[in-house]
TIDORO-893894 format. One record per residue: chain; residue in one letter; residue number from 1; x negated, y, z negated of N, C-alpha, C in turn. Coordinates in steps of 0.02 Angstrom, whole numbers, plus 50000, padded with zeros to 5 digits. Example, Ala and Ser with C-alpha at 12.3 -4.5 7.8 and 13.67 -1.06 7.14 Angstrom:
<rec><c>A</c><r>A</r><k>1</k><n_X>49340</n_X><n_Y>49716</n_Y><n_Z>49610</n_Z><ca_X>49385</ca_X><ca_Y>49775</ca_Y><ca_Z>49610</ca_Z><c_X>49340</c_X><c_Y>49835</c_Y><c_Z>49610</c_Z></rec>
<rec><c>A</c><r>S</r><k>2</k><n_X>49358</n_X><n_Y>49888</n_Y><n_Z>49646</n_Z><ca_X>49316</ca_X><ca_Y>49947</ca_Y><ca_Z>49643</ca_Z><c_X>49355</c_X><c_Y>50002</c_Y><c_Z>49606</c_Z></rec>
***
This chain:
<rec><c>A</c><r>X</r><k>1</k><n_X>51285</n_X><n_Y>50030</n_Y><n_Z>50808</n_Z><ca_X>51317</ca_X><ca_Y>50045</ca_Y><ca_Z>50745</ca_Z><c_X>51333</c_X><c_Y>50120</c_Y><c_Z>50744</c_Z></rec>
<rec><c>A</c><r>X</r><k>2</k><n_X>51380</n_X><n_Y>50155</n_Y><n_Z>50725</n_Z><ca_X>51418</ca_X><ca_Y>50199</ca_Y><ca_Z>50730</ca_Z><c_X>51396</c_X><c_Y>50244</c_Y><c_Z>50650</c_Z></rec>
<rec><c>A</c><r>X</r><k>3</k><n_X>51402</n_X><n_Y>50295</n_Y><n_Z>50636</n_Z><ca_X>51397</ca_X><ca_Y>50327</ca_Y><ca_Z>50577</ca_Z><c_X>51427</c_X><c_Y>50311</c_Y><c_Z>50524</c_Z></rec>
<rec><c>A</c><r>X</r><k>4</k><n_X>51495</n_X><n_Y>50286</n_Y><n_Z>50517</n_Z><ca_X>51532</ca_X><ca_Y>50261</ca_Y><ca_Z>50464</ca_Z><c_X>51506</c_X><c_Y>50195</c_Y><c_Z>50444</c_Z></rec>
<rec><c>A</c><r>X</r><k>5</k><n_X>51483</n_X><n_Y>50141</n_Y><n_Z>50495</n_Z><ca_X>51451</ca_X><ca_Y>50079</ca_Y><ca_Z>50496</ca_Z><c_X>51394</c_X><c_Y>50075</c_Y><c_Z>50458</c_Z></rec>
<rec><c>A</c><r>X</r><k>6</k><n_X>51335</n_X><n_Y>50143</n_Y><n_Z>50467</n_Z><ca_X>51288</ca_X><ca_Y>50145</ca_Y><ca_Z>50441</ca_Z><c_X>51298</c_X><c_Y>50160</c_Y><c_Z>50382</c_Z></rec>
<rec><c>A</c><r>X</r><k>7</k><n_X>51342</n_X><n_Y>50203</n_Y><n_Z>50367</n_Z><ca_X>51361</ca_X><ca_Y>50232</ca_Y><ca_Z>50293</ca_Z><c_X>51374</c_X><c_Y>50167</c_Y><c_Z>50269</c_Z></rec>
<rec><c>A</c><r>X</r><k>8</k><n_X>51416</n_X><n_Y>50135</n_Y><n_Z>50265</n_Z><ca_X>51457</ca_X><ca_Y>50085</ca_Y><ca_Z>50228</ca_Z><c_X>51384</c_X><c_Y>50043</c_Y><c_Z>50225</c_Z></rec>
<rec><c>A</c><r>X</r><k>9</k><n_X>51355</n_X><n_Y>50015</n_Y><n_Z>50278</n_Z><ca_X>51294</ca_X><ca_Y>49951</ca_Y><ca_Z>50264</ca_Z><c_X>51258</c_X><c_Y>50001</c_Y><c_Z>50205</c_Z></rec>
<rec><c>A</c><r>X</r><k>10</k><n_X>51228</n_X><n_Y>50057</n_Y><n_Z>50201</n_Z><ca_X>51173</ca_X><ca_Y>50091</ca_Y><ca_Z>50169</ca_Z><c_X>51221</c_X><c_Y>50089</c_Y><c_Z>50089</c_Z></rec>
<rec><c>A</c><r>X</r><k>11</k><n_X>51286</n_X><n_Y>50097</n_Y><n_Z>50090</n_Z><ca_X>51304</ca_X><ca_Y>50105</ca_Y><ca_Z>50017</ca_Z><c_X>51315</c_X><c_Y>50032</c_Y><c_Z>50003</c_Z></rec>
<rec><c>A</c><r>X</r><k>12</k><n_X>51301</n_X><n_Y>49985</n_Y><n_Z>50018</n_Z><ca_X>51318</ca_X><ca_Y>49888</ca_Y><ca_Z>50021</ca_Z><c_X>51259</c_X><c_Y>49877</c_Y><c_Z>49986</c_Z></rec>
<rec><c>A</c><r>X</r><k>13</k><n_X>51211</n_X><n_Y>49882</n_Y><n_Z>50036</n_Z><ca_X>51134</ca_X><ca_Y>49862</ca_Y><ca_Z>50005</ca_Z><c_X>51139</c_X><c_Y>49924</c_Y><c_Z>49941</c_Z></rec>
<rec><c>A</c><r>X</r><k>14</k><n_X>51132</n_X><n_Y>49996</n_Y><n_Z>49940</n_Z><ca_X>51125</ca_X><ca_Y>50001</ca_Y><ca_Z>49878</ca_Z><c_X>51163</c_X><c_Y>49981</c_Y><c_Z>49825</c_Z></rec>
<rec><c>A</c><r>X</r><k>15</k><n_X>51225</n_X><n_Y>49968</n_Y><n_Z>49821</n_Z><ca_X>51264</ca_X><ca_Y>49942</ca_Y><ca_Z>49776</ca_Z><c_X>51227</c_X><c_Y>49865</c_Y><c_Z>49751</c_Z></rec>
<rec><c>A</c><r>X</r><k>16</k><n_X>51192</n_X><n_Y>49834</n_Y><n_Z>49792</n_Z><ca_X>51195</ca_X><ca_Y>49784</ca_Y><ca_Z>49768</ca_Z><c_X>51112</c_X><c_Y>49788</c_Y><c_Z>49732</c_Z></rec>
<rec><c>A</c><r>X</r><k>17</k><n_X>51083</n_X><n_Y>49829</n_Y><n_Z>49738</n_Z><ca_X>51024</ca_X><ca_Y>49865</ca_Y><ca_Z>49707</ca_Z><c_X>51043</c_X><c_Y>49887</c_Y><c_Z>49630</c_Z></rec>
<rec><c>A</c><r>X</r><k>18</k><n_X>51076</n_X><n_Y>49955</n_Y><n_Z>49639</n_Z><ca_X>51111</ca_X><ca_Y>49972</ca_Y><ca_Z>49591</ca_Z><c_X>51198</c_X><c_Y>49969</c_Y><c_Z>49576</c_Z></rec>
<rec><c>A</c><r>X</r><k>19</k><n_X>51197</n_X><n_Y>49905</n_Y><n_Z>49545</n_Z><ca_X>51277</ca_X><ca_Y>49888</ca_Y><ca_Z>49548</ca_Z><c_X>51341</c_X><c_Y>49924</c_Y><c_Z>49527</c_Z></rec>
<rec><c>A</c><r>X</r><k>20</k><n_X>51315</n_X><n_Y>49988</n_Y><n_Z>49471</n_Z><ca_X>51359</ca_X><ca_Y>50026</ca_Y><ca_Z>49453</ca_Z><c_X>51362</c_X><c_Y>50089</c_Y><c_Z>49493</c_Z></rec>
<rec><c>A</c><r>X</r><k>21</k><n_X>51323</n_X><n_Y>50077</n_Y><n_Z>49553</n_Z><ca_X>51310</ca_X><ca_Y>50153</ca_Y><ca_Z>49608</ca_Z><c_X>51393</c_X><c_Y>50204</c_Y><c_Z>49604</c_Z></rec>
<rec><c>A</c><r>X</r><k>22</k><n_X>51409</n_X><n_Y>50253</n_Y><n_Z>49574</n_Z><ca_X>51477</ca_X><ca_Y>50281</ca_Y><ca_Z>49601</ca_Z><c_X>51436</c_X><c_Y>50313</c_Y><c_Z>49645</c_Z></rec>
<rec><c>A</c><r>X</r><k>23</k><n_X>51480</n_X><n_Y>50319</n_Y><n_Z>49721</n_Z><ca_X>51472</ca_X><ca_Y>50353</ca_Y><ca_Z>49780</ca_Z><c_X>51513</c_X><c_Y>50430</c_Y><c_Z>49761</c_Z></rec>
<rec><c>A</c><r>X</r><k>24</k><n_X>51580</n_X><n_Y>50393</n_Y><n_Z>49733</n_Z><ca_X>51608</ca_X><ca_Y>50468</ca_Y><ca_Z>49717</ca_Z><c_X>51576</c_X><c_Y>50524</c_Y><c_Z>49707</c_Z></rec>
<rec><c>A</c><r>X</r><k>25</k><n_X>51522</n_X><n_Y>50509</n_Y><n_Z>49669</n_Z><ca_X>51480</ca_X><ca_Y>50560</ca_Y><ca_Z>49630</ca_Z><c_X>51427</c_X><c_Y>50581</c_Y><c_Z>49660</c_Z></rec>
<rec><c>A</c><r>X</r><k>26</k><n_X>51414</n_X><n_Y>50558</n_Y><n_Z>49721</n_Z><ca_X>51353</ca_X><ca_Y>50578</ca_Y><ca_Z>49754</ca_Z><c_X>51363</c_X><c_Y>50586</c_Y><c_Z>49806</c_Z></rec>
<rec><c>A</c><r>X</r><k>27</k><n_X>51347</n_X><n_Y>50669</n_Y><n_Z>49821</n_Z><ca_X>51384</ca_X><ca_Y>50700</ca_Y><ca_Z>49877</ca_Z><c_X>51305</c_X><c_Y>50689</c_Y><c_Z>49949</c_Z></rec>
<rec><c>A</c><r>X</r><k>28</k><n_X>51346</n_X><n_Y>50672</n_Y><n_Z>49996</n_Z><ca_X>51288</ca_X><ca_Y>50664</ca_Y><ca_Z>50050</ca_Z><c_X>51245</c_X><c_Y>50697</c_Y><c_Z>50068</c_Z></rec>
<rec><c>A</c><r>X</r><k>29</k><n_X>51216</n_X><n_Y>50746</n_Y><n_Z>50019</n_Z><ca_X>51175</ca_X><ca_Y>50779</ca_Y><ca_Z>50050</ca_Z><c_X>51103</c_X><c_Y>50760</c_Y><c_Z>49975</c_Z></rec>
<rec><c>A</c><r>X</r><k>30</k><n_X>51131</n_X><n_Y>50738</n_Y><n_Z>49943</n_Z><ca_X>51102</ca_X><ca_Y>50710</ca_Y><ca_Z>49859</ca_Z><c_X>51039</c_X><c_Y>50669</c_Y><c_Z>49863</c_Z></rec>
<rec><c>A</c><r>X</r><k>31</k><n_X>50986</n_X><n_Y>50679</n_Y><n_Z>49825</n_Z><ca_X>50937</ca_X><ca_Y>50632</ca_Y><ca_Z>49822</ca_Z><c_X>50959</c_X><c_Y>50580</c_Y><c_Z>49790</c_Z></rec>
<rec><c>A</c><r>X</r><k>32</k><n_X>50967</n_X><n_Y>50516</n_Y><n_Z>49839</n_Z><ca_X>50983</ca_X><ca_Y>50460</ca_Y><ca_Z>49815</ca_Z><c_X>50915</c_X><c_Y>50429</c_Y><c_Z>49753</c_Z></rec>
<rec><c>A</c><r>X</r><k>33</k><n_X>50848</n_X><n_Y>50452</n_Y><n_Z>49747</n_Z><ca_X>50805</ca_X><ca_Y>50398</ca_Y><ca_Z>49707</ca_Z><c_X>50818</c_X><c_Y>50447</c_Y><c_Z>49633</c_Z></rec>
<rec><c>A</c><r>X</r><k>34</k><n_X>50842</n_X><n_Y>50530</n_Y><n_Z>49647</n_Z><ca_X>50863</ca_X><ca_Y>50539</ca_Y><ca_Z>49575</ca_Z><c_X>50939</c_X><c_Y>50544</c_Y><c_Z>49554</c_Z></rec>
<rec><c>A</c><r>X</r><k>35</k><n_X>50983</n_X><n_Y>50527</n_Y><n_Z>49597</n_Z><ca_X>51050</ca_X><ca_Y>50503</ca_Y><ca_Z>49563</ca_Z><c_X>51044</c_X><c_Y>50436</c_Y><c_Z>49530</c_Z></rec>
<rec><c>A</c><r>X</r><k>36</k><n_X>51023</n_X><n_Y>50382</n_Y><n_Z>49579</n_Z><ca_X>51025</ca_X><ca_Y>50315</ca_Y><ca_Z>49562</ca_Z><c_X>50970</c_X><c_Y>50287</c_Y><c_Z>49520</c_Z></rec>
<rec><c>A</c><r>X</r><k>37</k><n_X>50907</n_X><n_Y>50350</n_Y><n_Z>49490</n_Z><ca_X>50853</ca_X><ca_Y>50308</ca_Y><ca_Z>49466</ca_Z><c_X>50811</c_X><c_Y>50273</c_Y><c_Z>49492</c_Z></rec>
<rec><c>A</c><r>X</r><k>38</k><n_X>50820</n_X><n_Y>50290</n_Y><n_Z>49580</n_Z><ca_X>50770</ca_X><ca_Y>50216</ca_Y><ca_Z>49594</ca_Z><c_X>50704</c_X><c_Y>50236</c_Y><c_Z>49619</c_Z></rec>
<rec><c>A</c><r>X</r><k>39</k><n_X>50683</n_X><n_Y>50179</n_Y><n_Z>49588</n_Z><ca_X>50621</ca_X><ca_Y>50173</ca_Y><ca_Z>49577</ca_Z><c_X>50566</c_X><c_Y>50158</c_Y><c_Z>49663</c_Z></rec>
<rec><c>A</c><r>X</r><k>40</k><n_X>50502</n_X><n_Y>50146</n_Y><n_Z>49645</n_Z><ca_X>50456</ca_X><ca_Y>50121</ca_Y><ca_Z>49692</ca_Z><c_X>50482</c_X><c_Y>50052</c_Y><c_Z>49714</c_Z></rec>
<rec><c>A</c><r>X</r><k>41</k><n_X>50489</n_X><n_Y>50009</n_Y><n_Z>49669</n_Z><ca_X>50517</ca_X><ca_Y>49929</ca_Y><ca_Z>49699</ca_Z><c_X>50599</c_X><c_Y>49943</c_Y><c_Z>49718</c_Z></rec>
<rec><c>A</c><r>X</r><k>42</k><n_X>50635</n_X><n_Y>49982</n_Y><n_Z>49682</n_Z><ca_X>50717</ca_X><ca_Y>49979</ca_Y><ca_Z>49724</ca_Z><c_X>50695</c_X><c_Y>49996</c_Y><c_Z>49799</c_Z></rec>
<rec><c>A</c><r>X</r><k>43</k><n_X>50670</n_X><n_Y>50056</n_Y><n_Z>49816</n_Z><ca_X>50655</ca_X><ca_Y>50092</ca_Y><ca_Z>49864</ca_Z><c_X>50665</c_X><c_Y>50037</c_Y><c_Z>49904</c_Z></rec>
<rec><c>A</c><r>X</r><k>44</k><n_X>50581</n_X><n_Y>50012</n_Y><n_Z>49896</n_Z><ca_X>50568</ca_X><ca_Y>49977</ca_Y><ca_Z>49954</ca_Z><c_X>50599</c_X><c_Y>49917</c_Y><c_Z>49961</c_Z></rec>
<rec><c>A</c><r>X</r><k>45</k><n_X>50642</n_X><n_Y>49889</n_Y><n_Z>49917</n_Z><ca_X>50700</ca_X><ca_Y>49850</ca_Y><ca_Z>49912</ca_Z><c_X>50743</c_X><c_Y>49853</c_Y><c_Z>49958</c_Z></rec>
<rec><c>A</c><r>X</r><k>46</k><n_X>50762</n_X><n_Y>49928</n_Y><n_Z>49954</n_Z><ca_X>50835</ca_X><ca_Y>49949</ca_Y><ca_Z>50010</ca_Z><c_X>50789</c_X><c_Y>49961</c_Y><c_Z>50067</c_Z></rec>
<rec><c>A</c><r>X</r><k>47</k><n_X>50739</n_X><n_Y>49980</n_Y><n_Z>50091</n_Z><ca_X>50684</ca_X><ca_Y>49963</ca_Y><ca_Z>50159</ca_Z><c_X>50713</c_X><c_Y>49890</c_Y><c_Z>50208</c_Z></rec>
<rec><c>A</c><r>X</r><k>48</k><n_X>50681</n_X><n_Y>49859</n_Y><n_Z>50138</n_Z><ca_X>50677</ca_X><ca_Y>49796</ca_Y><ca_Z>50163</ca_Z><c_X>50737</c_X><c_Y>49769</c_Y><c_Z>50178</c_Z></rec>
<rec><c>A</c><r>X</r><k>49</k><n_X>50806</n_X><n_Y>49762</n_Y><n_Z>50157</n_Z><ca_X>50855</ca_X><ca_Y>49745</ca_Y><ca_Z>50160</ca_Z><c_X>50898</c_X><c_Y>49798</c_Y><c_Z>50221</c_Z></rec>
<rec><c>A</c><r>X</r><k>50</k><n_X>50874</n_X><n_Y>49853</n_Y><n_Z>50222</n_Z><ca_X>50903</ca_X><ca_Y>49889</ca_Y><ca_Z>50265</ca_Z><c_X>50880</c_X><c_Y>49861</c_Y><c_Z>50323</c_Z></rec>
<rec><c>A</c><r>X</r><k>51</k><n_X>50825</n_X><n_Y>49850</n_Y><n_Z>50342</n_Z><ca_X>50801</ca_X><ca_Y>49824</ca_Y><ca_Z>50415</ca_Z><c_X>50802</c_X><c_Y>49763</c_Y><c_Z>50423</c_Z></rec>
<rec><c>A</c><r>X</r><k>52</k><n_X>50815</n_X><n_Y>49708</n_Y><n_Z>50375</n_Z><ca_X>50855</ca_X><ca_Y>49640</ca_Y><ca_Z>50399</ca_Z><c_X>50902</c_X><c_Y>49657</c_Y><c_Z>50432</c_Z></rec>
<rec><c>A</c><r>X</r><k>53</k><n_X>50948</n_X><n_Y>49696</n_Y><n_Z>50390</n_Z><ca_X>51046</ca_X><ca_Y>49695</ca_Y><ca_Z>50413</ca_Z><c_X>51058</c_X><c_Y>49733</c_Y><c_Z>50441</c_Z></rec>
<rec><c>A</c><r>X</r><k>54</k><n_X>51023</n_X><n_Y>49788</n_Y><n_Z>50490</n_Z><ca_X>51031</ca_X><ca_Y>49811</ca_Y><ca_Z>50533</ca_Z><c_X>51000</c_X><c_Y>49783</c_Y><c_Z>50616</c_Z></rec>
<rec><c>A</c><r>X</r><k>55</k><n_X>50946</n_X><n_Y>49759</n_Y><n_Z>50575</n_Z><ca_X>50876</ca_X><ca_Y>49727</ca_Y><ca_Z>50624</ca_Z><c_X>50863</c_X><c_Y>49788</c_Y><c_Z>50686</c_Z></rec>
<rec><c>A</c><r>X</r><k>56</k><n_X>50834</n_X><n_Y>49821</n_Y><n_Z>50619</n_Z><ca_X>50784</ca_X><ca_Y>49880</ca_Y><ca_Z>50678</ca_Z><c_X>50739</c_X><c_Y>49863</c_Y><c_Z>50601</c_Z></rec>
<rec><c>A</c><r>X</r><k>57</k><n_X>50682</n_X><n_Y>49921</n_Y><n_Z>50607</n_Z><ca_X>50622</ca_X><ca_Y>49932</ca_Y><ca_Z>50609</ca_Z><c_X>50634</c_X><c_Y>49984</c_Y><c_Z>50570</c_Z></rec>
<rec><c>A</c><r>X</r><k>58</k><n_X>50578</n_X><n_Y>49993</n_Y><n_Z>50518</n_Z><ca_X>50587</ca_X><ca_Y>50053</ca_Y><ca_Z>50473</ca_Z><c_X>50529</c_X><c_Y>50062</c_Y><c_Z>50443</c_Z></rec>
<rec><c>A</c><r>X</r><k>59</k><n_X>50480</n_X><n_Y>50108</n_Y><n_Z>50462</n_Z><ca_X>50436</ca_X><ca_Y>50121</ca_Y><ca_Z>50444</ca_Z><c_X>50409</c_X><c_Y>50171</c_Y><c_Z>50387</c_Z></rec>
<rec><c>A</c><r>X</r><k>60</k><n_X>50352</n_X><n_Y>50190</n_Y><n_Z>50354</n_Z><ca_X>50346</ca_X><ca_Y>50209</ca_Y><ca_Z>50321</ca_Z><c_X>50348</c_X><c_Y>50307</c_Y><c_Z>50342</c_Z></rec>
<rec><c>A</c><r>X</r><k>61</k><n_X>50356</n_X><n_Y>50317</n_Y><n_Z>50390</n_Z><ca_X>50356</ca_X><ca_Y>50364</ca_Y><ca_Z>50419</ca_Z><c_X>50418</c_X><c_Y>50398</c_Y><c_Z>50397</c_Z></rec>
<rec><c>A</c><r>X</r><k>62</k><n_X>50495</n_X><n_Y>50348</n_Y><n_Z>50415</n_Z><ca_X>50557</ca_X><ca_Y>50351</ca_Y><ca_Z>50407</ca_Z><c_X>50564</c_X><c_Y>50394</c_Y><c_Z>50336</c_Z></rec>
<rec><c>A</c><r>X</r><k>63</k><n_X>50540</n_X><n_Y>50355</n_Y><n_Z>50268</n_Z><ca_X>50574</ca_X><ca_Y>50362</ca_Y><ca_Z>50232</ca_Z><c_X>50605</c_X><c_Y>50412</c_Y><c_Z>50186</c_Z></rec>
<rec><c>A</c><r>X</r><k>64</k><n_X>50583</n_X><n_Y>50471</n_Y><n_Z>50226</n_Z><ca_X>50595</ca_X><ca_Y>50524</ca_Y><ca_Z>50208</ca_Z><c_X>50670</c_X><c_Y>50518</c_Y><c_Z>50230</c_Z></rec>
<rec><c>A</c><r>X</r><k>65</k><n_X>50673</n_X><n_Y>50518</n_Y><n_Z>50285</n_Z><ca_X>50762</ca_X><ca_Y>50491</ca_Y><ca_Z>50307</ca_Z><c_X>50786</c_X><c_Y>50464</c_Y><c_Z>50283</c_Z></rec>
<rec><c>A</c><r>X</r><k>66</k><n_X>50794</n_X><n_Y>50420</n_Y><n_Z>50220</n_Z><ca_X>50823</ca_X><ca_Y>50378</ca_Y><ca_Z>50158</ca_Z><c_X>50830</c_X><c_Y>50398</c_Y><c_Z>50110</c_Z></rec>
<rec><c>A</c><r>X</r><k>67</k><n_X>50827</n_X><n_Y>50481</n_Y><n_Z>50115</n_Z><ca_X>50821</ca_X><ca_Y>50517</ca_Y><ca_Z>50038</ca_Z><c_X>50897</c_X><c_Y>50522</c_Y><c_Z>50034</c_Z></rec>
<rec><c>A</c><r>X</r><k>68</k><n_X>50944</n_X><n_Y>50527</n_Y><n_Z>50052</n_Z><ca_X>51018</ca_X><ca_Y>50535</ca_Y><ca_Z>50061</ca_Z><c_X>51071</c_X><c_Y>50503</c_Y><c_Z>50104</c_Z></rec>
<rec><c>A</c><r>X</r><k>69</k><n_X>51109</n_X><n_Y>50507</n_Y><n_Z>50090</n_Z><ca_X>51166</ca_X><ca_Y>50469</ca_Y><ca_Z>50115</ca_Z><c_X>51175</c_X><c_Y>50480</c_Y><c_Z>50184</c_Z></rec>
<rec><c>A</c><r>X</r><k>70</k><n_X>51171</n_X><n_Y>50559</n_Y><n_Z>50196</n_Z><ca_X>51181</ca_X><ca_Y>50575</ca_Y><ca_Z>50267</ca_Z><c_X>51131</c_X><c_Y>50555</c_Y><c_Z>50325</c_Z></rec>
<rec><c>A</c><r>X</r><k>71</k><n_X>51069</n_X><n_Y>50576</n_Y><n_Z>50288</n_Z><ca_X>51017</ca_X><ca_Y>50559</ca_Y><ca_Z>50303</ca_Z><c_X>50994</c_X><c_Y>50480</c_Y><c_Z>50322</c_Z></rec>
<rec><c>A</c><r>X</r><k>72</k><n_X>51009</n_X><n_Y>50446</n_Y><n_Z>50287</n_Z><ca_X>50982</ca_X><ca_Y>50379</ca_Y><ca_Z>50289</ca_Z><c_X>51048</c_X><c_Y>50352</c_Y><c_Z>50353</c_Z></rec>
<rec><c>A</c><r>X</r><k>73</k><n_X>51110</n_X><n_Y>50371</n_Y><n_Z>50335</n_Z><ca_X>51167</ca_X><ca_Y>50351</ca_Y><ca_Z>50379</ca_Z><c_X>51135</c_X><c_Y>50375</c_Y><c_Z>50468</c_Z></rec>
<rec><c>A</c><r>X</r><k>74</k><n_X>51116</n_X><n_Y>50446</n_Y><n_Z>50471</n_Z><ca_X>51095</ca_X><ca_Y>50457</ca_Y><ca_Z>50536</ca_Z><c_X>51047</c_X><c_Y>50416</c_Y><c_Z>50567</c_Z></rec>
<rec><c>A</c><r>X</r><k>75</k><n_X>51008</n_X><n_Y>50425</n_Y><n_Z>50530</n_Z><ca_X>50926</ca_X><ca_Y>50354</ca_Y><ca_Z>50555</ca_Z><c_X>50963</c_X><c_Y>50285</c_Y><c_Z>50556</c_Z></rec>
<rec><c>A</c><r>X</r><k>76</k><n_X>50992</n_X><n_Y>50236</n_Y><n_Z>50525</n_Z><ca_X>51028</ca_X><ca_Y>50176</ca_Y><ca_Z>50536</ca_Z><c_X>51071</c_X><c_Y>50185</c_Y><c_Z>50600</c_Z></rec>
<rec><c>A</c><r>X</r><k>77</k><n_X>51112</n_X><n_Y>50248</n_Y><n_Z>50618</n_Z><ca_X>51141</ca_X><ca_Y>50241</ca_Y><ca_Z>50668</ca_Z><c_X>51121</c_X><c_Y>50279</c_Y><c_Z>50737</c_Z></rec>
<rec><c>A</c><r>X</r><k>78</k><n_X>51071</n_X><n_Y>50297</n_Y><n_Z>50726</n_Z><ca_X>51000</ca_X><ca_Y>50301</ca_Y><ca_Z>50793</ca_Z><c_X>50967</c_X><c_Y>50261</c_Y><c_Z>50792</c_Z></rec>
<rec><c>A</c><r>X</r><k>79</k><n_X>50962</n_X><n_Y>50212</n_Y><n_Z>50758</n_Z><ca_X>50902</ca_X><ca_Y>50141</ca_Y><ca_Z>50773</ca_Z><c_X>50954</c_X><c_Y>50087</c_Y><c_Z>50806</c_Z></rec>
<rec><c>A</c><r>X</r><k>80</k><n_X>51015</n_X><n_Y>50072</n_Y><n_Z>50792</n_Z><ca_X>51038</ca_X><ca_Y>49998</ca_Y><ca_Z>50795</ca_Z><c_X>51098</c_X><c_Y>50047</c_Y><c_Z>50867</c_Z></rec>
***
């Protein structure tokens, strides 16, 4: 999976987390859990859903790499 690939899956699953997500508004470098509000269960929501639909592995180690767009996009497209 390529960087744009990862971007697009990471804003899919969150959209469908938080359905009114504007991306417009959240520049890639942004804490996604305080733009979007999310919580302890979204979190580990987009975890869990992230490593089905990529099918890698995502540990609790990672999730510091899920704090942002850029961030979470790089780790999805160094795992798969």
């Amino acid at each position: 999976m390529n960087h744009d690939q990862a971007l697009a899956l990471l804003q899919e699953v969150l959209t469908e987390i938080v359905p009114d997500a504007d991306f417009g508004r959240i520049g890639p470098d942004t804490d996604l859990r305080e733009a979007l509000e999310l919580d302890s269960i979204d979190f580990l929501t987009l975890v869990e859903r992230l490593s089905e639909r990529a099918g890698c592995r995502i540990d609790e180690d990672d999730y510091p790499r899920l704090t942002t767009l850029a961030d979470g996009a790089a780790l999805l497209a160094e795992r798969t």
